[in-house]
C-alpha positions as CSV (number, residue, x, y, z in Angstrom):
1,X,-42.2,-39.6,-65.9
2,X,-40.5,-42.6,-66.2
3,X,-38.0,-44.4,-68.7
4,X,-37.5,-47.8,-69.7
5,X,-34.1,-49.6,-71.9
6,X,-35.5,-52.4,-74.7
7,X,-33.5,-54.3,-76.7
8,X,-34.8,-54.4,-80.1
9,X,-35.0,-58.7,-81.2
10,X,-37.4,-59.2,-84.0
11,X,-35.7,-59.3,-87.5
12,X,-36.5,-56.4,-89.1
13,X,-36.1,-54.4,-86.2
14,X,-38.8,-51.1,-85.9
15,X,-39.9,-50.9,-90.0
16,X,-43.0,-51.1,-91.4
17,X,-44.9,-53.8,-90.2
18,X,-43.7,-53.8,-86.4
19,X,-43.5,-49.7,-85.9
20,X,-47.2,-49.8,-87.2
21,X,-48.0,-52.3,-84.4
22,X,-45.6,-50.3,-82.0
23,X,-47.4,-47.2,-82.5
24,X,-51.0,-48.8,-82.7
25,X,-50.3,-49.7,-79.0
26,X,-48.9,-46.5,-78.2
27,X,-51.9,-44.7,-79.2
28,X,-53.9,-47.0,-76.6
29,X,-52.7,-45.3,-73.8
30,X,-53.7,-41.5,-72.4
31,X,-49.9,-40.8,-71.5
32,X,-47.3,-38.8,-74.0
33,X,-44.7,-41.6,-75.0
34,X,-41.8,-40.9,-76.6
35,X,-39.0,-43.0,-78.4
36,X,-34.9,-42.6,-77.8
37,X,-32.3,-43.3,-79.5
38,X,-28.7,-41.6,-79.1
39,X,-30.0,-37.8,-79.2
40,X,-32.9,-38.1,-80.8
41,X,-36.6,-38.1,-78.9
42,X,-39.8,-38.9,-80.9
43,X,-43.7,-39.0,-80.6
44,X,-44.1,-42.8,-79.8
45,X,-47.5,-42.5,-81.5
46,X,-45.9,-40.9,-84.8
47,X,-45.1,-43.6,-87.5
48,X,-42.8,-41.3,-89.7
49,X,-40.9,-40.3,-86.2
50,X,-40.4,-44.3,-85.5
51,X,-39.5,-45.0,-89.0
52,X,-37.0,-41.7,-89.1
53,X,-35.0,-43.2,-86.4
54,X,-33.8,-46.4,-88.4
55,X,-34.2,-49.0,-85.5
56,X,-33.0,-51.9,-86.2
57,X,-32.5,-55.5,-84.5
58,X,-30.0,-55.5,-81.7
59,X,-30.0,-51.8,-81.4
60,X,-31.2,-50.3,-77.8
61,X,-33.6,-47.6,-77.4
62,X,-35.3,-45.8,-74.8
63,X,-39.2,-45.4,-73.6
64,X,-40.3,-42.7,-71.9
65,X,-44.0,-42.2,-71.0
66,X,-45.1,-39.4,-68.9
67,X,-49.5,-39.5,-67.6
68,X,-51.9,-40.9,-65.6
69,X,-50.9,-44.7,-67.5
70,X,-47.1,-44.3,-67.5
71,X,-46.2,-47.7,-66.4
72,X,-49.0,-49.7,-68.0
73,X,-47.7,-47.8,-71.6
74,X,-44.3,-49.0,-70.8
75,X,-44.8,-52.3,-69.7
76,X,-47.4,-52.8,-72.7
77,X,-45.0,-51.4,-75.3
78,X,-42.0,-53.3,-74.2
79,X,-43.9,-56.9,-73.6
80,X,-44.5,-56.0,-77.8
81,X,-40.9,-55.8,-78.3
82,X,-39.7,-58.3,-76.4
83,X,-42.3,-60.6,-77.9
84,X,-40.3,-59.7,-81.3
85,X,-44.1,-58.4,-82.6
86,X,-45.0,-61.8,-82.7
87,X,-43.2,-62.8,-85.9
């Protein structure tokens, strides 16, 4: 298992739009991803978990990806982000 810190840039933050790209990309990969923010600890691949959270830009959150493509989840997922979901 390992766990990763983003910065959330693009201007809506993870709503809509982006968290449908987010978890499109999650689902690529074989490993169980989760999302972190203070306590909280979603299903990366669940679009009402990402949306619950109320991510928004400049906020920090956690990835954590635990399977046989752990790093290749996390490096995929937080390229996206730090791309700002190409908007």
């Amino acid at each position: 298992m390992i766990t990763r810190e983003v910065k959330i840039i693009n201007s809506v933050g993870l709503h809509a739009r982006p968290a449908t790209f987010f978890i499109q990309k999650a689902q690529s990969y074989k490993s169980s991803i989760w999302v972190e923010k203070d306590d909280r600890r979603i299903n990366a691949k669940s679009l009402l978990g990402i949306l619950a959270l109320g991510i928004s830009k400049g906020m920090s959150i956690n990835l954590i990806a635990d399977g046989p493509d752990e790093a290749e989840a996390l490096d995929g997922l937080a390229e996206l982000i730090n791309t700002g979901f190409a908007e």
